[in-house]
N, CA, C and O atoms as a printed pandas DataFrame, in Angstrom:
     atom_number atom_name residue_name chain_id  residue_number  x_coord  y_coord  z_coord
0              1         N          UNK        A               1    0.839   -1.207    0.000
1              2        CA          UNK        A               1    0.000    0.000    0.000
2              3         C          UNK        A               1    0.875    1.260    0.000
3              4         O          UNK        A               1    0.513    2.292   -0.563
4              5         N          UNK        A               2    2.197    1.121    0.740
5              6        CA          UNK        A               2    3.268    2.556    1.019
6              7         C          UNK        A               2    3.707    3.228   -0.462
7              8         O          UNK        A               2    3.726    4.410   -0.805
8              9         N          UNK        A               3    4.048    2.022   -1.194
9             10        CA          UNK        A               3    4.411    1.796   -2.640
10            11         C          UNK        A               3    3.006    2.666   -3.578
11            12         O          UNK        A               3    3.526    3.432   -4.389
12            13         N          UNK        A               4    2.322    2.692   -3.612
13            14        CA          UNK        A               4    1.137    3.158   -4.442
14            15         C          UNK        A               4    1.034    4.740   -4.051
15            16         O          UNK        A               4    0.893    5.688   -4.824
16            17         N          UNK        A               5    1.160    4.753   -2.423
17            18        CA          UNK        A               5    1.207    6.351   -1.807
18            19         C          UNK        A               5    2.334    7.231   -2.669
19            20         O          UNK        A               5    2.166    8.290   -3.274
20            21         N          UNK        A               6    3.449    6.484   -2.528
21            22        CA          UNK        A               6    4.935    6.909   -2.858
22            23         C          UNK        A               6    4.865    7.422   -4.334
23            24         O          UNK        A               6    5.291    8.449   -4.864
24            25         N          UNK        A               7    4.133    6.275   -4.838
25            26        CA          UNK        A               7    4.103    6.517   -6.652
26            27         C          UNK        A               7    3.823    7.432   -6.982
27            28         O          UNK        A               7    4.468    8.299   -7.571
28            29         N          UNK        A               8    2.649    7.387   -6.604
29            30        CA          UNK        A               8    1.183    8.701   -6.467
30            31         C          UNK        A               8    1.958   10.114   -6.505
31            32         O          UNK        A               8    1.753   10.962   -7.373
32            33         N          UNK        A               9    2.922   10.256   -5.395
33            34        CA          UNK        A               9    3.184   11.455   -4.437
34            35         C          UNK        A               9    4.642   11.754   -5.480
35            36         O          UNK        A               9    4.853   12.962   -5.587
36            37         N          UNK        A              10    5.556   10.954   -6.173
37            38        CA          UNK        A              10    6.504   11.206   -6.986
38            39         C          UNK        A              10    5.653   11.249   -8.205
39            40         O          UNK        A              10    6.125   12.118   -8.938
40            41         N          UNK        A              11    4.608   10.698   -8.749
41            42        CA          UNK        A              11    4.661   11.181   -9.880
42            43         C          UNK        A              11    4.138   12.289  -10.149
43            44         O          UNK        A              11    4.377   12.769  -11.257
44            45         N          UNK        A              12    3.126   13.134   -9.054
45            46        CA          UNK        A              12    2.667   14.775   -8.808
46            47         C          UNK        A              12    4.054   15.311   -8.638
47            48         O          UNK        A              12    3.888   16.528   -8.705
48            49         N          UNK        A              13    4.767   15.184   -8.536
49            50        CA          UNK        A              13    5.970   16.193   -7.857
50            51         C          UNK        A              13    6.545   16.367   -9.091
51            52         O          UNK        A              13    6.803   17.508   -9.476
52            53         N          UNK        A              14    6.905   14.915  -10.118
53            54        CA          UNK        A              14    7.178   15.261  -11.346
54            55         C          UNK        A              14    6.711   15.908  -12.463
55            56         O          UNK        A              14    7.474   16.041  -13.420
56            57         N          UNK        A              15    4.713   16.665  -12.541
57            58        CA          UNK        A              15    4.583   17.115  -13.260
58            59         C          UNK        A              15    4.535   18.356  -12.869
59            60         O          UNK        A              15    4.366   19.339  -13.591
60            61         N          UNK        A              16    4.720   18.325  -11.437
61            62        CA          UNK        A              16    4.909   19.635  -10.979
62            63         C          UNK        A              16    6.054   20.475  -11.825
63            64         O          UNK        A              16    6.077   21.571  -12.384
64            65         N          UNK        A              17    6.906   19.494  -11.649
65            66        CA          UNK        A              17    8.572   19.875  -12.077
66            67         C          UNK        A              17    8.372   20.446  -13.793
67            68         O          UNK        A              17    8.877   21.437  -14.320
68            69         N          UNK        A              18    7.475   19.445  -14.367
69            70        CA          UNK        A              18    7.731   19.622  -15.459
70            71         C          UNK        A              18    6.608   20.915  -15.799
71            72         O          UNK        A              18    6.887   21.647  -16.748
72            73         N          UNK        A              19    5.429   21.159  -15.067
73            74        CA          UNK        A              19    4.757   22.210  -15.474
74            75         C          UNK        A              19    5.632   23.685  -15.152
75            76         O          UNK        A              19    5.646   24.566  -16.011
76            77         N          UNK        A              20    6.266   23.837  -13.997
77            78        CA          UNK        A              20    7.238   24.886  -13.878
78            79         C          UNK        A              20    8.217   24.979  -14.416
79            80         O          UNK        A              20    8.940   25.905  -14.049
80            81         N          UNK        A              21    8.716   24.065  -15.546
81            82        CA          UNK        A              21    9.583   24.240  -16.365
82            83         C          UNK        A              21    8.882   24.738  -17.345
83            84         O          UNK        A              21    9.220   25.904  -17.547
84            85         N          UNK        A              22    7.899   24.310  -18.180
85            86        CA          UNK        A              22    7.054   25.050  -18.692
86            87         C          UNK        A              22    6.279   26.301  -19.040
87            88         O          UNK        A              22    5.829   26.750  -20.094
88            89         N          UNK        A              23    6.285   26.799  -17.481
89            90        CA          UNK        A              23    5.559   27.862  -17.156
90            91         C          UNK        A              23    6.340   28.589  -16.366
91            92         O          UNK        A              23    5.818   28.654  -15.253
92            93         N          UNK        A              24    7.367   29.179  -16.418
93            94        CA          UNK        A              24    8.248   29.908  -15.645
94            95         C          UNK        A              24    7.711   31.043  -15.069
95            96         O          UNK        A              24    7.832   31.399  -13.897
96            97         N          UNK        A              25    6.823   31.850  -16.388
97            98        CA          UNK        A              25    6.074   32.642  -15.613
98            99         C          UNK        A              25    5.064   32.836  -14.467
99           100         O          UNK        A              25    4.610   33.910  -14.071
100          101         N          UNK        A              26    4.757   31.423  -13.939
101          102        CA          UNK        A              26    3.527   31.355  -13.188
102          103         C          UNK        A              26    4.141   31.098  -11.365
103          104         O          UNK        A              26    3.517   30.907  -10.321
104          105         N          UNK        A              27    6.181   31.255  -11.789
105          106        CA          UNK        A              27    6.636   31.124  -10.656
106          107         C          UNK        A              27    7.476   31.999  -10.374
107          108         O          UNK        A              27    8.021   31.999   -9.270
């Protein structure tokens, strides 16, 4: 179940990453 949380929680962080690379202006 920790494994699915973890996934979940890295793969938001990664489109995070990739939308603020994207959007520089919105940061």
């Amino acid at each position: 179940m920790d494994y699915i949380i973890a996934g979940i929680a890295s793969l938001g962080l990664f489109i995070y990453l990739i939308y603020a690379l994207l959007r520089p202006e919105k940061f």
